[in-house]
OpenMM code with the backbone's topology and positions (N, CA, C; nanometers):
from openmm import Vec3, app, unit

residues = "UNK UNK UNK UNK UNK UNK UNK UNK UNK UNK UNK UNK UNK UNK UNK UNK UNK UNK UNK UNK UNK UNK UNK UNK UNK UNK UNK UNK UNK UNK UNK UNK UNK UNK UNK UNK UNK UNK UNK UNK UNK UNK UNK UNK UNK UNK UNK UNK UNK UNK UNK UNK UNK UNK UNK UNK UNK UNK UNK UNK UNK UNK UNK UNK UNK UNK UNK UNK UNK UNK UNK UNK UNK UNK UNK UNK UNK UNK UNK UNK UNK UNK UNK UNK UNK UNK UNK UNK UNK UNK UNK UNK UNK UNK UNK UNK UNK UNK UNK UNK UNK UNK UNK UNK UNK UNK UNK UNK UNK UNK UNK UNK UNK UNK UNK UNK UNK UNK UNK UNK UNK UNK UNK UNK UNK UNK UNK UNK UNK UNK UNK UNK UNK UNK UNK UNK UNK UNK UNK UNK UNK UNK UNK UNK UNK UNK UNK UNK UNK UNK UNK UNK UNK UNK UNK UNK UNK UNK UNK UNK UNK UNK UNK UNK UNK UNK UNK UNK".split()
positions = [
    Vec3(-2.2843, 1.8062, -1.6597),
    Vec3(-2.2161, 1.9273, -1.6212),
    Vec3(-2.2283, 1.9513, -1.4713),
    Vec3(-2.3379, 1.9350, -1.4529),
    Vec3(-2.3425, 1.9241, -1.2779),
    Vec3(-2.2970, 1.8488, -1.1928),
    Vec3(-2.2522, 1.7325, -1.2138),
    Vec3(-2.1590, 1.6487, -1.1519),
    Vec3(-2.0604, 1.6994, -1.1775),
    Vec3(-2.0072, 1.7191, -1.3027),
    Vec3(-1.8413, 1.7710, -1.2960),
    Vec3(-1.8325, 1.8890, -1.2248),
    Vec3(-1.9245, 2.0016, -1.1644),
    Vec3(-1.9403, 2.1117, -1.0795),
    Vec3(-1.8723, 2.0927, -0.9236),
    Vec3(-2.0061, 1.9759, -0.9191),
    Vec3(-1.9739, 1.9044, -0.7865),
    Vec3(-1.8664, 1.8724, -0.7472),
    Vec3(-1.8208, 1.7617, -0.8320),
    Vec3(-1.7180, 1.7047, -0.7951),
    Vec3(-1.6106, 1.8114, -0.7970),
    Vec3(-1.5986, 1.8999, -0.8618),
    Vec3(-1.4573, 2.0549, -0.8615),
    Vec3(-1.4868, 2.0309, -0.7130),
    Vec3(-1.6005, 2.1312, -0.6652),
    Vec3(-1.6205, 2.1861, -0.5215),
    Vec3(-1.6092, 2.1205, -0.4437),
    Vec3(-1.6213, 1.9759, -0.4677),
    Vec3(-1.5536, 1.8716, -0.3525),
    Vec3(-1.4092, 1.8689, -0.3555),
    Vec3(-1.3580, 1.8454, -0.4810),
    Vec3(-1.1918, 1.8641, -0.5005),
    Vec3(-1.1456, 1.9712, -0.3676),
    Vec3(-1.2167, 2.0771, -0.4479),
    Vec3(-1.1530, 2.2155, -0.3803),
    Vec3(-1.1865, 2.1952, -0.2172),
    Vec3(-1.2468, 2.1482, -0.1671),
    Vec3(-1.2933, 2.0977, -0.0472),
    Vec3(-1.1700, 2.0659, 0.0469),
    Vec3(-1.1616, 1.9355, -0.0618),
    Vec3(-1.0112, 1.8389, -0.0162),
    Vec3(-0.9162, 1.9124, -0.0098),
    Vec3(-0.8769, 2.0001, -0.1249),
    Vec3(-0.8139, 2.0320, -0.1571),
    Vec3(-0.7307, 2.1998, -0.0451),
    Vec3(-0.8570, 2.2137, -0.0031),
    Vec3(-0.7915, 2.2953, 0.1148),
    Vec3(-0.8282, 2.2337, 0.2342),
    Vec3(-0.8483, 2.1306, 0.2926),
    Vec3(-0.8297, 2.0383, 0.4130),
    Vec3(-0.9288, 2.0795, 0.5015),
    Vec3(-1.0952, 2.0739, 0.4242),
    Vec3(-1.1885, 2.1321, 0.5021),
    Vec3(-1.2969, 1.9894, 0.5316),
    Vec3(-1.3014, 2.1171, 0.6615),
    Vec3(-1.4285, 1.9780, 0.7579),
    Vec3(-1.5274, 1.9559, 0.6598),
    Vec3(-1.6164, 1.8799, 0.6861),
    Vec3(-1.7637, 1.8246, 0.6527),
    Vec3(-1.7473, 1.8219, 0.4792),
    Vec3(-1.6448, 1.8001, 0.3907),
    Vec3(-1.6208, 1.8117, 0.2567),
    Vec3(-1.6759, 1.6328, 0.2718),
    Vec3(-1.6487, 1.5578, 0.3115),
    Vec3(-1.6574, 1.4244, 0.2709),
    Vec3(-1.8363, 1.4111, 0.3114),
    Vec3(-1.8911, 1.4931, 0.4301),
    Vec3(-1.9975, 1.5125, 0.4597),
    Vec3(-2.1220, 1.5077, 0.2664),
    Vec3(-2.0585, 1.6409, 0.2663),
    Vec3(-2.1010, 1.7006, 0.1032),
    Vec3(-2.0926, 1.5895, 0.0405),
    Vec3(-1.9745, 1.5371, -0.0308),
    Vec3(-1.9789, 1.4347, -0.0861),
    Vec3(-2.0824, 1.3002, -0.0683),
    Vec3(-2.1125, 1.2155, 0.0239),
    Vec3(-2.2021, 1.1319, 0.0667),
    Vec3(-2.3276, 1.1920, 0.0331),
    Vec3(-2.3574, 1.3074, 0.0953),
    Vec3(-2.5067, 1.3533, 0.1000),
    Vec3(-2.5447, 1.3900, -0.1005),
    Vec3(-2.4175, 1.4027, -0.2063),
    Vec3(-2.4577, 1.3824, -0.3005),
    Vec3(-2.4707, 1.2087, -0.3481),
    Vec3(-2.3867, 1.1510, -0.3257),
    Vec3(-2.4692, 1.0558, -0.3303),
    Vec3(-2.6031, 1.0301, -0.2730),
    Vec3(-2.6054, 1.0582, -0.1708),
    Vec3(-2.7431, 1.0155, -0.0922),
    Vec3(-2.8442, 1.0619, -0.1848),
    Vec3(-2.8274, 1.1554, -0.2369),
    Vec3(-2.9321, 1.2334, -0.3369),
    Vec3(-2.9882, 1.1943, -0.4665),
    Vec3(-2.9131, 1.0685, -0.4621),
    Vec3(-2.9706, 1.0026, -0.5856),
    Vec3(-3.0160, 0.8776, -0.5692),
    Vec3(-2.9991, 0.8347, -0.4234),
    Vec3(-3.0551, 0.6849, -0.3610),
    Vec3(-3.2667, 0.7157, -0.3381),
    Vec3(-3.3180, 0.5646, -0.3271),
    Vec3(-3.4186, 0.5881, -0.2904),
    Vec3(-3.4475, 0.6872, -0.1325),
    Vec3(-3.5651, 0.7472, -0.1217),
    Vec3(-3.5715, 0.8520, -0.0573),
    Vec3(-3.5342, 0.7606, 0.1057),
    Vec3(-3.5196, 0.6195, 0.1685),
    Vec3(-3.5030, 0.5823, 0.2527),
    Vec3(-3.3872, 0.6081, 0.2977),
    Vec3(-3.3235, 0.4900, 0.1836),
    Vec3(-3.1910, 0.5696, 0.1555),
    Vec3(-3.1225, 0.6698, 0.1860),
    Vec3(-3.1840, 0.7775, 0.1432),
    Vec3(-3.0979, 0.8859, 0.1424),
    Vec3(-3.1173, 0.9481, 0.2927),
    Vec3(-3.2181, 0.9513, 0.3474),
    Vec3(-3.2829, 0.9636, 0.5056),
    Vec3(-3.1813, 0.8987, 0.5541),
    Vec3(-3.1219, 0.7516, 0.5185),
    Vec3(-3.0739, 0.7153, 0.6290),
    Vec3(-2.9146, 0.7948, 0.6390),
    Vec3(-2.8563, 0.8047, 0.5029),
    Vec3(-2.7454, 0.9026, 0.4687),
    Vec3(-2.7053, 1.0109, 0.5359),
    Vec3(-2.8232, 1.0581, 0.5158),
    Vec3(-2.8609, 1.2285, 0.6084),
    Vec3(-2.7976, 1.2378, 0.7283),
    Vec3(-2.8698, 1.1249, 0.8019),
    Vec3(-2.8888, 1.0903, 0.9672),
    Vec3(-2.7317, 1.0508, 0.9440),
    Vec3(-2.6433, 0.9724, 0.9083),
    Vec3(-2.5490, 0.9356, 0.9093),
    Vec3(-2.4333, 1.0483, 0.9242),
    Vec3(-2.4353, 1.1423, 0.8552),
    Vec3(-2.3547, 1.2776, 0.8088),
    Vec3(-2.4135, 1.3618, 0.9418),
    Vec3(-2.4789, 1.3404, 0.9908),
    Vec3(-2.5113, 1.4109, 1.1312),
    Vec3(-2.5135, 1.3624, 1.2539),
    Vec3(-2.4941, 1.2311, 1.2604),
    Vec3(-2.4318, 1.1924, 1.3986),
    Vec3(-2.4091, 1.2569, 1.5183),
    Vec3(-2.2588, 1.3345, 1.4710),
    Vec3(-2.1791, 1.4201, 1.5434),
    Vec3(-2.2408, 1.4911, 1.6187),
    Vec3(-2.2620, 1.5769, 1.7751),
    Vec3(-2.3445, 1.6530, 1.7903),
    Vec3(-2.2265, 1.7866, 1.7686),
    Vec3(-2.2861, 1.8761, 1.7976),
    Vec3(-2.2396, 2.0448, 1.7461),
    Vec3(-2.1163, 2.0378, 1.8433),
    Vec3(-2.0826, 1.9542, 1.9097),
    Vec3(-1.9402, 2.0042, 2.0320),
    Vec3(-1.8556, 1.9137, 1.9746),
    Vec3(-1.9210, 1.7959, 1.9348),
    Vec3(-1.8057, 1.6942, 1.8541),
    Vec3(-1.7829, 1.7470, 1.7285),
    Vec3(-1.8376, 1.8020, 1.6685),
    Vec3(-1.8318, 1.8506, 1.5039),
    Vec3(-1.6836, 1.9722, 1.5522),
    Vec3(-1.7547, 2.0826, 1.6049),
    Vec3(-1.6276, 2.1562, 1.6438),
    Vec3(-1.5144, 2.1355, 1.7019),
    Vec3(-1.5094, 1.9870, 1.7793),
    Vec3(-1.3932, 1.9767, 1.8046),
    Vec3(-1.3075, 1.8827, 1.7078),
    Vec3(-1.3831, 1.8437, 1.6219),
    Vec3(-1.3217, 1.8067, 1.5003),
    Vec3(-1.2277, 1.9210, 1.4004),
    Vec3(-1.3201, 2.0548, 1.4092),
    Vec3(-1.2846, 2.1758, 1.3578),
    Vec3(-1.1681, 2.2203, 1.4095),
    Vec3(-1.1595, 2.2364, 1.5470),
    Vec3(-1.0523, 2.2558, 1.6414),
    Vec3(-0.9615, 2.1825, 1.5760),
    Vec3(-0.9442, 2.0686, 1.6090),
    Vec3(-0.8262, 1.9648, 1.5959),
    Vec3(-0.7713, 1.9432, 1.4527),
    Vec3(-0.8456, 2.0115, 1.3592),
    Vec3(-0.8183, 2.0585, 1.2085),
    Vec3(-0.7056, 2.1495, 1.1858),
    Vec3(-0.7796, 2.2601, 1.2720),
    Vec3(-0.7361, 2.4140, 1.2762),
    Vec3(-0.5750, 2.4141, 1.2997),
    Vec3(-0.5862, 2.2745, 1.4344),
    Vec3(-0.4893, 2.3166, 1.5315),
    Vec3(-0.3527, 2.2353, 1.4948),
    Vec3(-0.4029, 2.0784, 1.3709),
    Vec3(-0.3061, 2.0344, 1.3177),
    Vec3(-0.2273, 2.1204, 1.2034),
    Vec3(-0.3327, 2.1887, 1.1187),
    Vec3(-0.3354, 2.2848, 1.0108),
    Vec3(-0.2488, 2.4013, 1.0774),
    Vec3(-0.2500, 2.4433, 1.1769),
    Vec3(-0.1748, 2.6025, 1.2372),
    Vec3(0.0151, 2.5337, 1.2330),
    Vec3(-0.0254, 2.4162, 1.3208),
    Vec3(0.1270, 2.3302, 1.3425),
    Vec3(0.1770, 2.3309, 1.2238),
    Vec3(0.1259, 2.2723, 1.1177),
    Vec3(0.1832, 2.2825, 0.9990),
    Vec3(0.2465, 2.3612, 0.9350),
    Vec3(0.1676, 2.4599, 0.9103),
    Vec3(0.2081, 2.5757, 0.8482),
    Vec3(0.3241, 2.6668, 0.9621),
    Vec3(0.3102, 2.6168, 1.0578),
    Vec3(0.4401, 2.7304, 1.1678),
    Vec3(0.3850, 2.8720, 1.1245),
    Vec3(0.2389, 2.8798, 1.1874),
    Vec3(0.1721, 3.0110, 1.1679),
    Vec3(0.2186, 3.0948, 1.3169),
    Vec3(0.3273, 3.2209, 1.2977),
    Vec3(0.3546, 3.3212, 1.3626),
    Vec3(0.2966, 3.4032, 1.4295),
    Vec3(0.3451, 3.4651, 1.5411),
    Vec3(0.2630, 3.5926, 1.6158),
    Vec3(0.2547, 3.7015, 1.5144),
    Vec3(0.2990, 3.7196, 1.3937),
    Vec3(0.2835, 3.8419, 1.3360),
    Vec3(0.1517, 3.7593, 1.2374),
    Vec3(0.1496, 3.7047, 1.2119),
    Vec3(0.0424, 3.6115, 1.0754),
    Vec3(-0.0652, 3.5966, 1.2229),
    Vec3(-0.1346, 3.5927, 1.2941),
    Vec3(-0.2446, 3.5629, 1.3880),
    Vec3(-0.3576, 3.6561, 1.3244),
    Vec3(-0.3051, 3.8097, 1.3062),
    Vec3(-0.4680, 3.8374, 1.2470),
    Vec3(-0.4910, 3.7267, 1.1116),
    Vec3(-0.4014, 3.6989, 1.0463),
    Vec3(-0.4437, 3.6701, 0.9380),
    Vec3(-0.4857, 3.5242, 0.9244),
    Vec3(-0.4529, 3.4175, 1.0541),
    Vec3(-0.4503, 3.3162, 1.0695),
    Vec3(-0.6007, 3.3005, 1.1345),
    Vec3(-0.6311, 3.4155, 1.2397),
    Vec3(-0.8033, 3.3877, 1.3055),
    Vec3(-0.8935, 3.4491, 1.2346),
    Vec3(-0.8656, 3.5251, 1.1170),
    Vec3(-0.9714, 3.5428, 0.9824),
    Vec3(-1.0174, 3.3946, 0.9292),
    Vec3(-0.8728, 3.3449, 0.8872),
    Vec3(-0.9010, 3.1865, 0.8300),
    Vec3(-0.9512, 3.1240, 0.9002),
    Vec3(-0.9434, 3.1113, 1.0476),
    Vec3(-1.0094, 2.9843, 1.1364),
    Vec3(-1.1415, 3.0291, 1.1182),
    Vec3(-1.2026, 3.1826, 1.1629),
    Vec3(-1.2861, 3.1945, 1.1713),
    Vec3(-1.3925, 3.1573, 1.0659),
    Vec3(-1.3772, 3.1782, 0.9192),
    Vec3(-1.4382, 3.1688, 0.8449),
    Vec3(-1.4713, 3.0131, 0.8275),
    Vec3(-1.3605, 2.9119, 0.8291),
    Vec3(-1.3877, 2.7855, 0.8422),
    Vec3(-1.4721, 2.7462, 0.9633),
    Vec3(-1.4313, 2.7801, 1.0804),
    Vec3(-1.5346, 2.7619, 1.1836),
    Vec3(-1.6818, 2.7857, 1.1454),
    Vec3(-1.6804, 2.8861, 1.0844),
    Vec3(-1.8481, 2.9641, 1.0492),
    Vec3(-1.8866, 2.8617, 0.9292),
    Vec3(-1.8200, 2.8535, 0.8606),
    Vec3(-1.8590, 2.7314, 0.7204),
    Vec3(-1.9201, 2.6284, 0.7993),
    Vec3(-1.8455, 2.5346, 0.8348),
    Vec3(-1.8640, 2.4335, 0.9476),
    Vec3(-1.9778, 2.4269, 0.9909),
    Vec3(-2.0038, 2.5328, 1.1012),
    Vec3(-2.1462, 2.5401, 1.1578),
    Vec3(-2.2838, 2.5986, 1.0514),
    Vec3(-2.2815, 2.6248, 0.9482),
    Vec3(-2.3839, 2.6809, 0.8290),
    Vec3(-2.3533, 2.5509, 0.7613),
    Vec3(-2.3181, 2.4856, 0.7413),
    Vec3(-2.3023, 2.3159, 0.6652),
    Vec3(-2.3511, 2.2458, 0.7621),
    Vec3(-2.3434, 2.2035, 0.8764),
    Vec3(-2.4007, 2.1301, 0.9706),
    Vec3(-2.5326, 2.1588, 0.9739),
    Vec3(-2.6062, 2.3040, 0.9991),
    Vec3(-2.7132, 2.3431, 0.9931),
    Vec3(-2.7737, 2.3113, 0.8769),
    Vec3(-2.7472, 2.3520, 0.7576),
    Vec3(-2.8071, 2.3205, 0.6111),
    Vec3(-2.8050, 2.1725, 0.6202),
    Vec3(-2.7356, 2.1001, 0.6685),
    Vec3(-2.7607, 1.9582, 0.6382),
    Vec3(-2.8734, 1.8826, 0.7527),
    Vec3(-2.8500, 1.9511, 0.8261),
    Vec3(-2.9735, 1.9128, 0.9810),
    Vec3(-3.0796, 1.8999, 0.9030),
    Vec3(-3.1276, 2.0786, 0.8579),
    Vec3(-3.2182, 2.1002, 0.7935),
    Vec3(-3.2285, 1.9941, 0.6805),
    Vec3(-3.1905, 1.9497, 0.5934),
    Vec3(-3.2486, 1.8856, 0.5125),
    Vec3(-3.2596, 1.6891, 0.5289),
    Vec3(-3.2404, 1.6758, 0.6789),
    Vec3(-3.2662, 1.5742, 0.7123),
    Vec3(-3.3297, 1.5499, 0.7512),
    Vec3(-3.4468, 1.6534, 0.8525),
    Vec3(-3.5559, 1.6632, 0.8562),
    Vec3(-3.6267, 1.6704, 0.7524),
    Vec3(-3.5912, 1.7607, 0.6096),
    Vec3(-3.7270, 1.7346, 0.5408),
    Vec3(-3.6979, 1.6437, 0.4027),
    Vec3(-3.5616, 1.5601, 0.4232),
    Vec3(-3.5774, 1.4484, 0.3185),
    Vec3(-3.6575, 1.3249, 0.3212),
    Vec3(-3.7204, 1.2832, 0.4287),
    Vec3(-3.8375, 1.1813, 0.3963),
    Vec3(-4.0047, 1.2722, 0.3240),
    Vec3(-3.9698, 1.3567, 0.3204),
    Vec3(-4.1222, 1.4117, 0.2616),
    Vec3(-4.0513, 1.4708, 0.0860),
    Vec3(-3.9307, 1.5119, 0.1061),
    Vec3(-3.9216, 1.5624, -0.0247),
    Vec3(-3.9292, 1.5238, -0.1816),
    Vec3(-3.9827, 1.5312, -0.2927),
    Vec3(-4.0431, 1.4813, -0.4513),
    Vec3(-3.8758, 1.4817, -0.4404),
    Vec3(-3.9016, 1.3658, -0.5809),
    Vec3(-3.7601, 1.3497, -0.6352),
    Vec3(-3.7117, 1.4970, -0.6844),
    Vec3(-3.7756, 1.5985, -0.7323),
    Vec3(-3.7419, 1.7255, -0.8307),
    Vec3(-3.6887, 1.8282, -0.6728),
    Vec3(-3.8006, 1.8133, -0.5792),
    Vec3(-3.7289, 1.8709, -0.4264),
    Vec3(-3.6080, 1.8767, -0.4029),
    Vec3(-3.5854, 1.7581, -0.3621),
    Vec3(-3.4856, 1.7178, -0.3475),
    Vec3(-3.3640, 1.7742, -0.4130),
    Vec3(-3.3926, 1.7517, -0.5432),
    Vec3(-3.3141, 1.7848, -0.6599),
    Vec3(-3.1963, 1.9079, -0.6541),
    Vec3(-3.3407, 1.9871, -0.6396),
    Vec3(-3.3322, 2.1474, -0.5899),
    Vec3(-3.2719, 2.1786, -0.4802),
    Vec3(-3.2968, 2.0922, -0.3877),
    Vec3(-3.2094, 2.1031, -0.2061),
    Vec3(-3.0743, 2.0790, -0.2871),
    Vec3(-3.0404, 1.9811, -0.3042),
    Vec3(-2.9110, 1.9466, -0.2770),
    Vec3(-2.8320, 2.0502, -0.4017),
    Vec3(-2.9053, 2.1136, -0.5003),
    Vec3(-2.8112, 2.2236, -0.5817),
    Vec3(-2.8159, 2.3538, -0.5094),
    Vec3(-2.9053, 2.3708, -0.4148),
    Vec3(-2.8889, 2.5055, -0.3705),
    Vec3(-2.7707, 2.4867, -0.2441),
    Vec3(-2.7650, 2.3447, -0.2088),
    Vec3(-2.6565, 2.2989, -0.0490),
    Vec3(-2.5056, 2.2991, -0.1589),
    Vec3(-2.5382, 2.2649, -0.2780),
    Vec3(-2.4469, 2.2982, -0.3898),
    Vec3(-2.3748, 2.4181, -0.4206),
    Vec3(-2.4434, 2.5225, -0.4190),
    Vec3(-2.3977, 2.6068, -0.4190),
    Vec3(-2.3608, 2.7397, -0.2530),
    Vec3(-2.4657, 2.6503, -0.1577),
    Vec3(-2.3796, 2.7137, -0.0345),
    Vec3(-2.2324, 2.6750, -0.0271),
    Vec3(-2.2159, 2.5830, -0.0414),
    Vec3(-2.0952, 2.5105, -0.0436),
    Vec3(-1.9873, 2.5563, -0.1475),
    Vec3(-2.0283, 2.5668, -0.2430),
    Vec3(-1.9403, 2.7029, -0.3359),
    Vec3(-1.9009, 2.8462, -0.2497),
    Vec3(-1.9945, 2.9152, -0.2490),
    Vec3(-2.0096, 3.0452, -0.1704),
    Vec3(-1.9155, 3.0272, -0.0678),
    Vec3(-1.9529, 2.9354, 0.0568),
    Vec3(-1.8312, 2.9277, 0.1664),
    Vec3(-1.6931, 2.9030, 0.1604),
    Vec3(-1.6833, 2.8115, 0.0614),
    Vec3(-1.5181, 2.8038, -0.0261),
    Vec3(-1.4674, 2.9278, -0.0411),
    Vec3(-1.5782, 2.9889, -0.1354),
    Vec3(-1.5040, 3.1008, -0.1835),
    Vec3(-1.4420, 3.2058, -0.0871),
    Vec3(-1.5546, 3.2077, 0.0138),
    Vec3(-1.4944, 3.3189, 0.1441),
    Vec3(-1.4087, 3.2102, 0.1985),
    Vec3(-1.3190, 3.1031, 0.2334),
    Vec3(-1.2239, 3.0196, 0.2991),
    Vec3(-1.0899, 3.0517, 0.2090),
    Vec3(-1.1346, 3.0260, 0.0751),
    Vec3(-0.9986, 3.0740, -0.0383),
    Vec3(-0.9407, 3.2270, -0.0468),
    Vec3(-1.1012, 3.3180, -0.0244),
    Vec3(-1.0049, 3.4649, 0.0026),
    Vec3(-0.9393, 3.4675, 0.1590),
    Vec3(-1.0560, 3.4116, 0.2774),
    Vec3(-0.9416, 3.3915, 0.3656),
    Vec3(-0.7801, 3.3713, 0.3771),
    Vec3(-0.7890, 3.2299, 0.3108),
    Vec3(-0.6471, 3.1822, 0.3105),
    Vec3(-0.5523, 3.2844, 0.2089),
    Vec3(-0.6474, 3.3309, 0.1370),
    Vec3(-0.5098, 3.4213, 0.0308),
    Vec3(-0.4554, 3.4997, 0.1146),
    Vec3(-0.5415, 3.5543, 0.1970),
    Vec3(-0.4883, 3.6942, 0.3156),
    Vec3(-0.3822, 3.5976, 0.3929),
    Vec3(-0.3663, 3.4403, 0.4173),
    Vec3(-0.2828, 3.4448, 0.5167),
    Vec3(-0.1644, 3.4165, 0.4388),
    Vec3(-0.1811, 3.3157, 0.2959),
    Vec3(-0.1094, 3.2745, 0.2251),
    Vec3(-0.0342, 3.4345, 0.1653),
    Vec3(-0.0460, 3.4974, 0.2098),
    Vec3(0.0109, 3.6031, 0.1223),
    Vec3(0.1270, 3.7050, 0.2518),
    Vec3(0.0771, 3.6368, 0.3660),
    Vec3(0.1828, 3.7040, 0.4575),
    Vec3(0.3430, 3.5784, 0.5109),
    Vec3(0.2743, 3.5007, 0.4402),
    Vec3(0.3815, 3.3783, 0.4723),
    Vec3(0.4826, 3.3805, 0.4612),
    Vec3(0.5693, 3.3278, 0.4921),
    Vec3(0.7471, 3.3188, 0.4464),
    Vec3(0.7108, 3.2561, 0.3247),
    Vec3(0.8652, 3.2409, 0.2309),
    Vec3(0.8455, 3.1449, 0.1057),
    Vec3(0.8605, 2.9891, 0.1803),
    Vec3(0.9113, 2.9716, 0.2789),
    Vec3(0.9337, 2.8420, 0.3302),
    Vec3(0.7731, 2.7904, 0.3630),
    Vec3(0.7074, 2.8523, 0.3920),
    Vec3(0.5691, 2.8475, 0.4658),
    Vec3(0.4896, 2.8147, 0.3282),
    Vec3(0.4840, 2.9086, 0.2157),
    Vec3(0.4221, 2.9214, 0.1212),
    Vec3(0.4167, 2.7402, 0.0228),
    Vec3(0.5680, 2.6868, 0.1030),
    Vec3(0.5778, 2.5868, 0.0326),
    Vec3(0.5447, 2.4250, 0.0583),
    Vec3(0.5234, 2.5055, 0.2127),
    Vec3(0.4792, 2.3540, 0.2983),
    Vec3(0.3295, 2.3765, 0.2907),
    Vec3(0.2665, 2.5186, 0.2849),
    Vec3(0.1148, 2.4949, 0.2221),
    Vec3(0.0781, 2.4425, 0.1131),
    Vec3(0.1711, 2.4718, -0.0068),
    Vec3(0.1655, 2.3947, -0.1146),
    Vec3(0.1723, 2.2670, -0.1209),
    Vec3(0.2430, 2.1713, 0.0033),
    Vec3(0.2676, 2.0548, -0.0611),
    Vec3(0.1489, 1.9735, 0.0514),
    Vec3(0.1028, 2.0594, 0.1520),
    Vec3(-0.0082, 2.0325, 0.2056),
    Vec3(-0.1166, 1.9952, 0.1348),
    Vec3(-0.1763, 2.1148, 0.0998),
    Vec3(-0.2803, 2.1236, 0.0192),
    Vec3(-0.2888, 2.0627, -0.1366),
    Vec3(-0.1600, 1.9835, -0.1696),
    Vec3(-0.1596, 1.8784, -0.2947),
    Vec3(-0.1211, 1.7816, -0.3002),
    Vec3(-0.0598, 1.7196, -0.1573),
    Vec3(-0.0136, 1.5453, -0.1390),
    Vec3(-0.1728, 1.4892, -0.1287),
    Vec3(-0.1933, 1.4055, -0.2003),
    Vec3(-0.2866, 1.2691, -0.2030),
    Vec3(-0.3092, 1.2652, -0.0221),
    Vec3(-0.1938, 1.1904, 0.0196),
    Vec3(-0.1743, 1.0988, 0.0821),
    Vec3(-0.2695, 1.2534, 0.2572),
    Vec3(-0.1895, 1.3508, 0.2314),
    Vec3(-0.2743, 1.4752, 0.3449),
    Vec3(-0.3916, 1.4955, 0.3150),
    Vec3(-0.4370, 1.4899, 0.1766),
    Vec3(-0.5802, 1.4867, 0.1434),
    Vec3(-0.6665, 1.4029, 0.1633),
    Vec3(-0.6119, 1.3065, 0.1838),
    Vec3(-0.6840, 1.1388, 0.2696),
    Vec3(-0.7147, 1.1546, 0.3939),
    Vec3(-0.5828, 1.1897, 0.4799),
    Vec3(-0.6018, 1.2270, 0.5797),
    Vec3(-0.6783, 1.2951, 0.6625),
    Vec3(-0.7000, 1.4539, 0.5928),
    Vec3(-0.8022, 1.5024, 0.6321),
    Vec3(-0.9280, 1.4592, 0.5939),
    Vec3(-0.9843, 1.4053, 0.4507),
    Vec3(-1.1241, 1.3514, 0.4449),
    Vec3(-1.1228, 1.2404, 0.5436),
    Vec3(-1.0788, 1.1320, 0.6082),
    Vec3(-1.1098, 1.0650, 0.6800),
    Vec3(-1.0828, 1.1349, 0.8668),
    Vec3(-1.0404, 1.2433, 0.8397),
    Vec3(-1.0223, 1.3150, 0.9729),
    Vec3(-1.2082, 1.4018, 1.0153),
    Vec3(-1.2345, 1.4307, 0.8799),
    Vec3(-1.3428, 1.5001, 0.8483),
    Vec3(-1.4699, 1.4337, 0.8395),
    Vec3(-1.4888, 1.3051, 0.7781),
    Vec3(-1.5649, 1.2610, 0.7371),
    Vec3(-1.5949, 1.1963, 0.9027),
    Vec3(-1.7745, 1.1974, 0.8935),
    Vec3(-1.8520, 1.1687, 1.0659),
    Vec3(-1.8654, 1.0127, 1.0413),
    Vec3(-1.8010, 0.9501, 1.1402),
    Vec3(-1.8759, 0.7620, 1.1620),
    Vec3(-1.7357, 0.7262, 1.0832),
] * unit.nanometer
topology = app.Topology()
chain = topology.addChain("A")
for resn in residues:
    res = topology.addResidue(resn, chain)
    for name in ("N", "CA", "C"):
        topology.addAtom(name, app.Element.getBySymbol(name[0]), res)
């Protein structure tokens, strides 16, 4: 049941064209490799330093704004959404720092526990990104409404961004 959890919240990840989702993903694998392993995983998903990570965010935001042909009247509702993704971003980077420092000391059951509670930050921040986007998705044209739709459910854009997203 907990994998099929996971894997939703990664879906939903993809599924709205968010940074560090492929991050999440790896670091659950990593979580079930020997503890070297997974150390080295960690370190891998953190590479990036905090100016490259955000300008990854940026260049998300800024392909994501193009897309959608987000308006001067939609801007409050468009820098709610950035913002909240921006803030996700940097509280995922941090939670994962943090537990790269303390995955060479952590018990297999530790561990366990880290990565369901990074489990459920990662829920929580979705959830504030999805009411975001409803506020913008809800001021849209129907033309707009429909190129988000086919955004946020072509395969082929969902690739795109996990390998836009994903660090190394």
């Amino acid at each position: 049941m907990k994998i099929v959890t996971t894997t939703r919240v990664a879906a939903l990840c993809v599924g709205l064209g968010l940074p560090l989702a492929a991050a999440a993903q790896e670091q659950r694998a990593a979580s079930v490799q020997a503890p070297a392993g997974a150390a080295n995983q960690a370190r891998r998903t953190q590479h990036l330093t905090q100016e490259q990570m955000m300008q990854q965010v940026e260049a998300h935001l800024g392909s994501l704004r193009s897309q959608l042909g987000i308006t001067p009247a939609q801007e409050p509702q468009w820098q709610e959404f950035a913002k909240v993704q921006r803030d996700n971003a940097v509280a995922m980077r941090q939670r994962f720092t943090q537990r790269g420092t303390q995955l060479a000391q952590m018990s297999a059951a530790d561990n366990m526990l880290d990565y369901a509670q990074i489990t459920e930050l990662l829920a929580q921040e979705r959830m504030r990104l999805a009411t975001a986007f409803r506020g913008l998705y809800d001021v849209m044209s129907a033309e707009q409404k429909q190129r988000a739709d086919v955004i946020f459910r072509t395969p082929q854009q969902q690739q795109r961004q996990r390998g836009a997203a994903r660090p190394g």
